[in-house]
N, C-alpha and C positions, 0 to 999 in steps of 0.2 A: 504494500500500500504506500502510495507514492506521500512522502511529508506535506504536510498544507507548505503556501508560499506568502510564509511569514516576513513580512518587512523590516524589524528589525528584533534581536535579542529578546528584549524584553515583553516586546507582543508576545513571542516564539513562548516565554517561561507563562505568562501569565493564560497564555491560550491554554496551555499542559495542564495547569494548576486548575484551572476552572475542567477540563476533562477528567482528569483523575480524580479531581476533590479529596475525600478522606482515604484516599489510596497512601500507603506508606512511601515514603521518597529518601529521605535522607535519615542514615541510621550512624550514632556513634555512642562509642561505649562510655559506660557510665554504673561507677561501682561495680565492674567485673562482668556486665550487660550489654549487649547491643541494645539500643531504645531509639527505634522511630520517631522524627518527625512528619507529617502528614504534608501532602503538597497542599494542603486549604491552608494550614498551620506555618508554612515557608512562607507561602503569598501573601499572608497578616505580615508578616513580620519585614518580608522586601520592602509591602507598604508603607507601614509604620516608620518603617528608617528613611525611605525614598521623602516622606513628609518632615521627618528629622531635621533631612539635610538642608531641605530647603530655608525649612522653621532658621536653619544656622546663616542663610544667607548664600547657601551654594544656586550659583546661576550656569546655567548651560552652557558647555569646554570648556567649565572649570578640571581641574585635575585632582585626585583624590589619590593619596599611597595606601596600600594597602598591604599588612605585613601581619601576618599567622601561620598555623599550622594550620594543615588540613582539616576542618570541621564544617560542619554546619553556617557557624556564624560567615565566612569564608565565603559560600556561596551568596550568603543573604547580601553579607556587605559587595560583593560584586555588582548583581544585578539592582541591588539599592541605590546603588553609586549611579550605574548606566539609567534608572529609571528616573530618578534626580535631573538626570542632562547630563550631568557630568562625564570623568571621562576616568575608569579605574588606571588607576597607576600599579600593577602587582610588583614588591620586592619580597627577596629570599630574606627566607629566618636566619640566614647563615650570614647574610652582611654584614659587614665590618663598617663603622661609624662612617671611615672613609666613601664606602660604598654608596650608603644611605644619601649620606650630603650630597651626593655625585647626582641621584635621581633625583634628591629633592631639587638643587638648585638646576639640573635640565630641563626639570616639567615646571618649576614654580608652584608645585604644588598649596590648592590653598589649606588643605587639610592632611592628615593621617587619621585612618584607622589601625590600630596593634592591638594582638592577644593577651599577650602572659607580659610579666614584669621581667622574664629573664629576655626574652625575644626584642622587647621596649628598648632596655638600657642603652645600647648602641643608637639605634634609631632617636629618642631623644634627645642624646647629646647632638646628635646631628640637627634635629628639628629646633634647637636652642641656636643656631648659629641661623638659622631662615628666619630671619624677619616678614616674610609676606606669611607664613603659615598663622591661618585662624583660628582652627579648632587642634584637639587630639581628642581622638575615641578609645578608649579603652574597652575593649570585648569584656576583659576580668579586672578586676580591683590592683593598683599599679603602685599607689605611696610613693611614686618619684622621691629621691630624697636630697632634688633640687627643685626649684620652678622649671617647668617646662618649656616657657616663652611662650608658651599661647592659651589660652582657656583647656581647660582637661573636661572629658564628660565621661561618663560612664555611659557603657552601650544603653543599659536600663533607663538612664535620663534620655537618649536621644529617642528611642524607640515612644517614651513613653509623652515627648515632647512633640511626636511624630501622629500619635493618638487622639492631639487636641488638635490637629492641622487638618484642612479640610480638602486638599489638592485630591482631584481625580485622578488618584496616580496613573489608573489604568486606560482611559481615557487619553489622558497626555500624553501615554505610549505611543499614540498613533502617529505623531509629530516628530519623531526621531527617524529622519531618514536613514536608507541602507547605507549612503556612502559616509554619513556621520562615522566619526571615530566612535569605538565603543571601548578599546584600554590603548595602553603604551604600556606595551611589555618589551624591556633592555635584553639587549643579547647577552647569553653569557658571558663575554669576555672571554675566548679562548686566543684572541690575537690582540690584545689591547683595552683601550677604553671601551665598554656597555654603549650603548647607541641605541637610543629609544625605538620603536617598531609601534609605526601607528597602525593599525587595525580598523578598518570601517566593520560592522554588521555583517554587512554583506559578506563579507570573507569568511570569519566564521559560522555563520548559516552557509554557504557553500562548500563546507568542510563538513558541516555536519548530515547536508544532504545525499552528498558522495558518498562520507564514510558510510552512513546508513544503508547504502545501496550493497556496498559490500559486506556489509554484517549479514544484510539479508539474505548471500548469497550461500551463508554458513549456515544458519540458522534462522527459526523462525518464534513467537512465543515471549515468556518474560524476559525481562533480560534485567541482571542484577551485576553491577560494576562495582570492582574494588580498587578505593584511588588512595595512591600511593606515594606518587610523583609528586614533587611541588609542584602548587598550584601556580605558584608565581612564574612556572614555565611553562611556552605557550602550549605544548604536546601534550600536558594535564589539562591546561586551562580549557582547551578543547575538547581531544578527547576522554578527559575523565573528570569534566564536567558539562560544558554544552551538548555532547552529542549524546547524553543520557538524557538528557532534561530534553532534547527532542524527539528522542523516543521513547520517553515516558515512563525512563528508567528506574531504579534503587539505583541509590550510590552508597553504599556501606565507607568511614572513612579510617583505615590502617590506623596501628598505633606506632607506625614505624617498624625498619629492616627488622627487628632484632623480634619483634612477633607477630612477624607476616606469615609463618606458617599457621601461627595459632588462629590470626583472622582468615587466613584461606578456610580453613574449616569451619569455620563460625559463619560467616558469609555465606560461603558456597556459592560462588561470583559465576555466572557464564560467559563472563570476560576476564580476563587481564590484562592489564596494559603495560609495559614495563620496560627498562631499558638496558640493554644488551647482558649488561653488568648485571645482574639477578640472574636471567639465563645460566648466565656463565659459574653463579654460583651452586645454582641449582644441577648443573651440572655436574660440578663438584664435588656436590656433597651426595646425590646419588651414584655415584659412581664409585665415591670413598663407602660407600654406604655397601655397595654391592661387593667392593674386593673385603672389608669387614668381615661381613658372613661367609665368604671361601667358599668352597666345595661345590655342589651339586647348584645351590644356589648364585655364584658366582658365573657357574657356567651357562646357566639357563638366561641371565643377565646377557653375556657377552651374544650367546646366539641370539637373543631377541635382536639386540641390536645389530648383529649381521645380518639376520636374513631382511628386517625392518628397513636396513639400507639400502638391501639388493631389490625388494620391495617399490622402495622409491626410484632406484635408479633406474629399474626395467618397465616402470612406470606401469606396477602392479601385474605384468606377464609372468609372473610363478608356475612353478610346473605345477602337477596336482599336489606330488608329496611335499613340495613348499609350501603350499596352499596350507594344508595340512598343520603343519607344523608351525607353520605362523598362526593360524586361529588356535590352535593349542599354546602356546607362548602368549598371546592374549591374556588368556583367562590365569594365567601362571604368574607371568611377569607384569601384564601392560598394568592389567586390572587393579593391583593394590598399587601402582607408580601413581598412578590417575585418580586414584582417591585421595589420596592426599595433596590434592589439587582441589577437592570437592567432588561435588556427585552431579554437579551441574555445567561444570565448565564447557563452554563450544567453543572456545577461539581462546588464544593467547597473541598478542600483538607486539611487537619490537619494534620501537624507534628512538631516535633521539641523539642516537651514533651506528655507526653501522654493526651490524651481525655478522660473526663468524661461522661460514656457511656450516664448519664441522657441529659448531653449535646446535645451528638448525637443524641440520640433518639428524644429530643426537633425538632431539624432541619426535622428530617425524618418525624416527625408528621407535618411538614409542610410544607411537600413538597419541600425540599430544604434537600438533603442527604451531609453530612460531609462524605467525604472518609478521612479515617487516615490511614496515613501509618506510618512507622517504620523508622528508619535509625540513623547513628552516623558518625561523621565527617569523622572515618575509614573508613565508610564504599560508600564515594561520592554524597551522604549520603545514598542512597535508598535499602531499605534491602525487603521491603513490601509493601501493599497499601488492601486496599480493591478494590472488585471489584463492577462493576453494575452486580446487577441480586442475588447476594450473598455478598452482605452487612450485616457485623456484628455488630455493635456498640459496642462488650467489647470487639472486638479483634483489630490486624493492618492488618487483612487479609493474604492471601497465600501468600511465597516470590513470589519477580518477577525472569522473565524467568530467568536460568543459575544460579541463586543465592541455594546455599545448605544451610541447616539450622539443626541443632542437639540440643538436651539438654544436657549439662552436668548433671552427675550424682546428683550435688548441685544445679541444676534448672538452671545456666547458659546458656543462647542466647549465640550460636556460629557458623559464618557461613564463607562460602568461595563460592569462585566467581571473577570471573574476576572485580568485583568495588573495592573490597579488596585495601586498600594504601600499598605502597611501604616502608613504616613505619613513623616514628618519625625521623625529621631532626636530625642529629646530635647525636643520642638519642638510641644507638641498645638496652643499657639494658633495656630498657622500649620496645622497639619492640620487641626482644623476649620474654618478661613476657604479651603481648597483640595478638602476632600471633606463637602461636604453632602445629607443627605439617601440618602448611599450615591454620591454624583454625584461624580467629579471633575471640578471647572472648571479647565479646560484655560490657559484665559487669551487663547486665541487665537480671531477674530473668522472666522467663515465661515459658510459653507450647504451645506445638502444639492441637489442641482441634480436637472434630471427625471428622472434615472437612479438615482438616491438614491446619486451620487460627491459628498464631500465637498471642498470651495471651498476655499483657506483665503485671507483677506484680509488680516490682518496681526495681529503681536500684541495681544492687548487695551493692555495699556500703553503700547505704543509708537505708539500712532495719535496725530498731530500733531493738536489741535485751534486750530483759529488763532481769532483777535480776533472772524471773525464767528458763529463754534459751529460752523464745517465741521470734521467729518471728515476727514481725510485720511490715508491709508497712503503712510508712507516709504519700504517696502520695493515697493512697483509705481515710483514716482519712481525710485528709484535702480537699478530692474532697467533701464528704461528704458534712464537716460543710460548705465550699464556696455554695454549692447547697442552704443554707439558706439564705432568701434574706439580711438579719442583716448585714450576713459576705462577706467583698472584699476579704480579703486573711487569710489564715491559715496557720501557723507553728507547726506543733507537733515534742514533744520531750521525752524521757525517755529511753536513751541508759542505760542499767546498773542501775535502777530502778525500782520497784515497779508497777507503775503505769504510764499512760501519762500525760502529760500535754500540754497546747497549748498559743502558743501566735496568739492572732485575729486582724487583724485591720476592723473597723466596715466600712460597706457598707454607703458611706457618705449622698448619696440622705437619704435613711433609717434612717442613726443617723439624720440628721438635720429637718426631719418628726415628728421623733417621740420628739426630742428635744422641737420644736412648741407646739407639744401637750400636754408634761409634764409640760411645761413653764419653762425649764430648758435653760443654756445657752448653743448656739453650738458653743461651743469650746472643740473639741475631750478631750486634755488635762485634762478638768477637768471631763468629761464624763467618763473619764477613770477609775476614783474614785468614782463616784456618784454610793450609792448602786441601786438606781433603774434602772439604764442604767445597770446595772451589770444585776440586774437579767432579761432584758428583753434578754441580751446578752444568761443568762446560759440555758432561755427558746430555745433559737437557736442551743447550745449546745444540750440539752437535747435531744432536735427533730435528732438530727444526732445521737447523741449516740445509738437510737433505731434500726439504722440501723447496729449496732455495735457488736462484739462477747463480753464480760466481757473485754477481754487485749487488747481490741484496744480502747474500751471508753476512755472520756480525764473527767477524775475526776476533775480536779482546771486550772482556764485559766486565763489569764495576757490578757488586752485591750493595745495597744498600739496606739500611733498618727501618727505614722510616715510607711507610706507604704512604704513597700516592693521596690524599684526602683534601675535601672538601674545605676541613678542619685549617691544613695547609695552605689552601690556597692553589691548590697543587691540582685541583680536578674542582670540574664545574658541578654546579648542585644536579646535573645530568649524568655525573660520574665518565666526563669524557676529559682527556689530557689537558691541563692547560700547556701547551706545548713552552713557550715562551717563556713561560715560570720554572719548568721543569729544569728545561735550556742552562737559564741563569743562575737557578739558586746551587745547580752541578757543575758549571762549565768548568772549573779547577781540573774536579776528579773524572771529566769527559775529557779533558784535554790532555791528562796524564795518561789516557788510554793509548794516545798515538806518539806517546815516548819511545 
């Protein structure tokens, strides 16, 4: 059933909400509980804030920041904000004061909304140095234990100031046109400064029409999402909120990495959305899970996954006795892999950085298919997806509907389509040098393959070119060596060089196993130095390197203690490299490597 052709956002929420009514929509825990709110019960309350804001003096492209965790309030203050006129502003929970200040003073925000007092602290020192900022909202009780610099409210005061206010919120919906801005969501910073990404309506209703089209083609029936991702990034903001809310979804919301298995079961989501990094762990830890139990059961593991691959590869042409033997591995192997996923799951989806096809193929051997798609903050984010029936694993699949896709002459992804942004806040030279000729260049390096499924090879910037003019993609290198169970994470390097090199951080379960067994101490640190940890490490190396041309092999490699994190600075709240950061805060002990 084809989606109504909603005009902007906030029509889209409030049409749902008047169709579902007392139907459950957004559920988060509370006292050891998942507990319901109602979409009638959302609706009250968008309203009530949408009047709020007003009540405070917010007028139409004003800008609003917007900084929590994934909840409830999250979605309300989103489309409260866009219902207002206004124009959401999402920043991460993870930003450093520096950061905050950087979006406040690009958008001029005239307000903030924030959760907790630990996620605040940062952010108000920042909103103390912005003299145009009017309000701060606080979601929970905050005790600043300075002045803030602009009036403080509690969400309860706004809501309830929103109560006495008599605006037709729903009514005034109709006045927001499709090409109006509806956020400015900043790029993550993986090559520099954050750069605003204006978004009209339109884009993301065209994101959320498409993707719809291909969920439909998986399944059909409830559909119950588990959101995970920050919301502050546009692949959640989207898909693991707008495109449930257009299809009249539940959004159950994670308590976080560390009991996402526990909400898998509790939920029991018929989606997942996720980025590459979960796969990878999940991977991980099924696999460590499977050589654990040893014997009869170890083996039944490894042939699921063989015949599962051969499966895929012969594109389901099994002889009988394969036949056979794979619906017997089914109910053996697949069957308890998949419940602990839930009893409802139909799709799992990767984006955000690209997928390592071994990855993929792992999942599809058991029965559990990763759809990866494509997309860029420009682009609201969804450029492509795989499909059910024609799933690729090294590609992101056909664009979705209305979306155009070319190659630059230089291998450049560049497409047009009504998701296309409205550019960079504040920012035209950089909008013109990213949308030419109607074209967004995407930046990333790929092809269309026989099927017209798009490739993607690596970013344009971040391709290595060394001393003799080769090419070379660090993201194939490094999906490599992480495929080895030694390695958590990988950095390769050799701009302007000879040869590559790599920085590894070792797989911990792995180092602290094998640590036991050498009788050595687990302490990364000195592991990092120990020759015999080294060469168990270059044996891991070595194993990836086979799969390697001569100029992508990594000759000499540096151990480091300290993972890659958000924490650091060192990877975006997408969990993708910040290349740059990496580069610099190493360059000593990357340069010692070509001593």
């Amino acid at each position: 059933m084809p989606m109504p052709d909603w005009q902007n956002l906030v029509v889209m929420f409030f049409d749902q909400a008047a169709r579902q009514g007392e139907h459950p929509f957004l559920w988060r825990k509370r006292q050891g509980r998942y507990e319901p709110q109602t979409w009638r019960e959302v609706a009250a309350r968008v309203t009530s804030l949408a009047r709020g804001l007003i009540g405070l003096g917010v007028t139409k492209g004003e800008r609003i920041v917007l900084v929590a965790e994934n909840r409830p309030a999250w979605l309300i203050a989103d489309v409260g904000i866009m219902a207002a006129g206004a124009i959401t502003v999402p920043a991460y929970t993870t930003n450093t004061e520096a950061d905050h200040l950087h979006v406040l003073r690009n958008t001029e925000a005239c307000g903030v909304i924030v959760s907790t007092r630990r996620i605040a602290a940062p952010l108000l020192r920042a909103a103390a140095q912005c003299p145009f900022i009017r309000f701060i909202i606080s979601i929970e009780e905050l005790q600043p234990p300075t002045e803030p610099g602009a009036p403080l409210y509690t969400w309860q005061d706004v809501i309830a100031r929103g109560d006495t206010h008599h605006a037709n919120i729903v009514a005034e919906a109709k006045a927001i046109k499709p090409t109006d801005p509806a956020c400015i969501i900043h790029t993550s910073g993986t090559g520099g400064l954050p750069k605003g990404v204006v978004l009209p309506h339109q884009a993301i209703l065209h994101n959320c029409r498409a993707g719809g089209e291909v969920l439909s083609e998986i399944s059909s029936g409830e559909n119950v999402f588990l959101s995970l991702l920050p919301l502050s990034h546009a692949y959640e903001h989207t898909v693991g909120q707008f495109l449930p809310m257009a299809l009249g979804a539940q959004i159950y919301y994670a308590e976080g990495i560390e009991k996402l298995a526990l909400n898998i079961r509790e939920a029991r989501p018929t989606l997942i959305s996720a980025v590459p990094r979960f796969y990878e762990l999940m991977r991980q830890r099924i696999t460590a899970e499977a050589h654990k139990a040893g014997g009869w059961r170890e083996k039944l593991f490894r042939a699921t996954l063989a015949i599962g691959r051969k499966r895929y590869e012969a594109k389901h042409d099994l002889a009988l006795g394969e036949r056979l033997a794979d619906g017997v591995l089914d109910v053996l192997v697949r069957r308890s892999i998949r419940a602990r996923f839930g009893s409802r799951l139909r799709a799992m989806v990767s984006g955000g950085a690209p997928l390592n096809p071994e990855v993929g193929l792992f999942f599809v051997a058991l029965g559990l298919p990763v759809y990866q798609g494509f997309g860029q903050t420009e682009a609201a984010p969804l450029i492509s997806v795989n499909r059910a029936g024609s799933l690729k694993v090294d590609t992101v699949g056909p664009p979705l509907k209305d979306v155009e896709v070319r190659i630059a002459d230089d291998g450049e992804i560049l497409v047009r389509g009504p998701m296309v942004m409205l550019g960079y806040w504040r920012n035209d030279e950089a909008t013109r040098a990213t949308i030419r000729d109607g074209w967004l260049h995407t930046g990333d390096i790929g092809r269309l393959d026989e099927d017209g499924q798009l490739v993607i090879r690596d970013r344009k910037k971040d391709i290595i070119i060394n001393s003799g003019g080769d090419n070379i993609s660090p993201a194939r290198i490094e999906g490599l060596l992480t495929q080895q169970p030694e390695i958590a994470q990988a950095f390769a390097s050799g701009d302007r060089r000879s040869h590559l090199v790599a920085l590894l951080v070792p797989e911990e379960g792995w180092m602290h196993a094998w640590a036991r067994a050498a009788g050595k101490p687990r302490n990364a640190n000195v592991l990092a130095n120990d020759p015999d940890f080294l060469a168990a490490m270059r044996a891991a190396v070595d194993r990836a390197n086979a799969g390697l041309s001569v100029i992508e092999k990594v000759r000499r490699f540096a151990v480091t203690a300290n993972a890659f994190s958000t924490e650091n600075g060192q990877m975006t709240p997408t969990l993708k490299l910040r290349r740059h950061v990496i580069q610099t805060s190493y360059r000593d002990l990357l340069d010692s490597l070509y001593d």
